[in-house]
N, C-alpha and C positions, 0 to 999 in steps of 0.2 A: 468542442472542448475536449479536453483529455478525459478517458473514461477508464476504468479500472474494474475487472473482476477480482474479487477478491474470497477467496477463498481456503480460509482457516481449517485444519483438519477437522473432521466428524468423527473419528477414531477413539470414542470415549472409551475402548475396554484395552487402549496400550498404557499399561501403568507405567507411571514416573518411579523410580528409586526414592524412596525416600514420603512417598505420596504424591495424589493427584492423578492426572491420565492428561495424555494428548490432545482431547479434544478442548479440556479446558484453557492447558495455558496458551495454546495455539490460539484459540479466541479471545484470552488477553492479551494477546500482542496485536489482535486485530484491532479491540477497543483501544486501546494507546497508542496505534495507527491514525485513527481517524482524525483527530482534529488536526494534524499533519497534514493529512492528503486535502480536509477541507482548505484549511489556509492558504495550500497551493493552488485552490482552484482545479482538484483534481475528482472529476464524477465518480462515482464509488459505487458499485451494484456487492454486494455480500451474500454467500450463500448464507445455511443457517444451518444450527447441531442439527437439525432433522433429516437433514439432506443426505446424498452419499456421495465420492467422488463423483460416478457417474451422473448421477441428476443434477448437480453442478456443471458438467461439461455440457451438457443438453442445455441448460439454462446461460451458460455463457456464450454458447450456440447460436443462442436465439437472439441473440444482441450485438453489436458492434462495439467492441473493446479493445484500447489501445495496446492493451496489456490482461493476461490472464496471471493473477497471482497466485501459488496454491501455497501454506503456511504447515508445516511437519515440524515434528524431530522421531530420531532414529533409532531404530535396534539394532543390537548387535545381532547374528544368530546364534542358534542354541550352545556351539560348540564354544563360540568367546563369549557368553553371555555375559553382560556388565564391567568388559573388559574395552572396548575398543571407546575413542573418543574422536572428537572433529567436528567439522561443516562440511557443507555438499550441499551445492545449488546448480540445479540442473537445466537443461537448455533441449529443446528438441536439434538434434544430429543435423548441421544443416543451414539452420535457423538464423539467420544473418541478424533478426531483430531481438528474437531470444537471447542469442550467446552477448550481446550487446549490453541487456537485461541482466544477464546472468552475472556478467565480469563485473560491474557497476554495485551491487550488490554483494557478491564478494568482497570487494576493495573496502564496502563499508563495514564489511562484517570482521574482517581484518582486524578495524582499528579497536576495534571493541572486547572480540571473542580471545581468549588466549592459548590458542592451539591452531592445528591448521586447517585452512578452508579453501576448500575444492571446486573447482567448474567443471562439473563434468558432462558428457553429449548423451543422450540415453534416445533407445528406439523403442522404448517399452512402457515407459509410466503414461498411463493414458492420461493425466492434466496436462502434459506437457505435448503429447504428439498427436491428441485427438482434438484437439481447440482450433480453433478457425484463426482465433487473436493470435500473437505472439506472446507464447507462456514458459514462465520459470516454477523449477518444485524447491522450497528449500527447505535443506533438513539442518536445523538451527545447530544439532547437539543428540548425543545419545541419551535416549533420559533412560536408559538401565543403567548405565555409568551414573554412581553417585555422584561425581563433582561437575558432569556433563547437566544431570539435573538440576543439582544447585545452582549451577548457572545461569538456565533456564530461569527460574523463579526467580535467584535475586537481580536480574535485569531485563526485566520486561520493558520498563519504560527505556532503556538504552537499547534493546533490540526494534524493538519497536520505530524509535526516532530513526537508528541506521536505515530499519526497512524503508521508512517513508523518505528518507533522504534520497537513496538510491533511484526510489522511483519517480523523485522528482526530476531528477537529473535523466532520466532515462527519456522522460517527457519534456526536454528542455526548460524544465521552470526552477525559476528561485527556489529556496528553500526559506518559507517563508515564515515568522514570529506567529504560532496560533494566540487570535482571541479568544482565551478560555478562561468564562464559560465564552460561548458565541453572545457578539450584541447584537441592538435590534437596532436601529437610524434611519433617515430616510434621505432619499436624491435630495441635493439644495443647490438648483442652477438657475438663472434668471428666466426662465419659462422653458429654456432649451431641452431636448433630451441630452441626457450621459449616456456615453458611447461605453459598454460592455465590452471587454475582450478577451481572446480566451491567453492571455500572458501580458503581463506587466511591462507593455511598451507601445508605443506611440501606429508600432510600423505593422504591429500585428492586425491579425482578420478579427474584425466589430461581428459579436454572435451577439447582441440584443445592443437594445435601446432602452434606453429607462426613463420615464418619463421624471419631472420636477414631482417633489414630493410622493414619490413611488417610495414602499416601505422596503428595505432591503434586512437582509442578514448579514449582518459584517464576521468570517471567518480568518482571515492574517493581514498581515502586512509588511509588507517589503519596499524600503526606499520611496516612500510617499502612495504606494497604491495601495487598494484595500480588495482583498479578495470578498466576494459578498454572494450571497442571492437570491434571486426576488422571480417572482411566478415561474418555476422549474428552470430555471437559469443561471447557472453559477460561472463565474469568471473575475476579471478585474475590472477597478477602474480606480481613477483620477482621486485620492484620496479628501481632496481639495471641494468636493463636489457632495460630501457627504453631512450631514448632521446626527448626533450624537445623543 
């Protein structure tokens, strides 16, 4: 199945203009993430504030992830302080799956953000060149520019959905309606199991089996399938096969 590190800044002491800091709204874009990534049927591992880049990298390390996400915004330095504005979504120098990542990403931040947003190659930010996965850094916005911050806050929920759009598309899946809150339902097939998959089509690879009256989690849906999951299993199936 598609699996995703995700990782929201820990940076609690870079203040916002205006209020707030880094580490927080960085982590509201991650909550207004999730039921996006769930619907797509996309695995999610999340660092947490306690963390720090590094122990994030170690932890993304240690796992197999289609994608390492790291979630910023920006300073200027001291000499333009509160002066400079933009995006910057960075890609390791190279990176054939990252820059991929990266442009995807941009395109959506594009339609949203109102100013200009960058892809750039970096040899230096360790989320991006020390990860095993293929990883993007994005810097959303300046939050010492006042209108950079304001932005930040008043669309979380639009930054948010572009992010998770992108990264569906990066993972080849629909973009898919979440069930929110998530329901609860269960398998409903005439004794048969339902075929599990990890994308909403016929021709894709089966990762579980579910048996008849197997309790599921129902997370989106797209064109009759339902993204769901049941004993550590998340993927699609046949929406036809479910009870409500």
């Amino acid at each position: 199945m598609p699996t995703l590190y995700l990782s929201p800044s820990t940076q609690e002491w870079n203040p916002y203009a205006g209020g707030g800091n880094e580490e927080q709204y960085m982590n509201l874009v991650a909550d207004d993430m999730m039921p996006y990534l769930r619907a797509c049927a996309i695995s999610v591992t999340r660092n947490t504030p306690e963390m720090t880049a590094a122990s994030s990298i170690v932890q993304s390390n240690a796992g197999h992830y289609g994608l390492h996400l790291a979630l910023h915004s920006n300073a200027s330095p001291a000499s333009s302080a509160g002066q400079r504005r933009g995006a910057e979504v960075y890609y390791a120098r190279g990176a054939v799956a990252g820059l991929r990542a990266a442009e995807l990403i941009a395109a959506n931040l594009r339609e949203i953000y109102p100013g200009d947003v960058r892809v750039l190659a970096t040899t230096t930010l360790g989320e991006v060149v020390r990860t095993r996965a293929p990883a993007v850094l994005i810097e959303y916005a300046y939050h010492d520019n006042a209108e950079d911050a304001e932005w930040i806050r008043s669309n979380i929920p639009e930054i948010a959905q572009a992010t998770a759009k992108a990264v569906a598309q990066f993972f080849g899946l629909p973009f898919a309606d979440p069930i929110n809150p998530p329901a609860h339902g269960r398998v409903k097939t005439k004794g048969s199991a339902l075929l599990l998959r990890a994308k909403p089509d016929r021709t894709t690879a089966v990762i579980g089996r579910l048996a008849n009256g197997q309790p599921v989690t129902l997370y989106g849906e797209w064109k009759g399938w339902v993204s769901v999951e049941s004993s550590g299993l998340l993927g699609w199936v046949d929406g036809r096969y479910l009870a409500r």
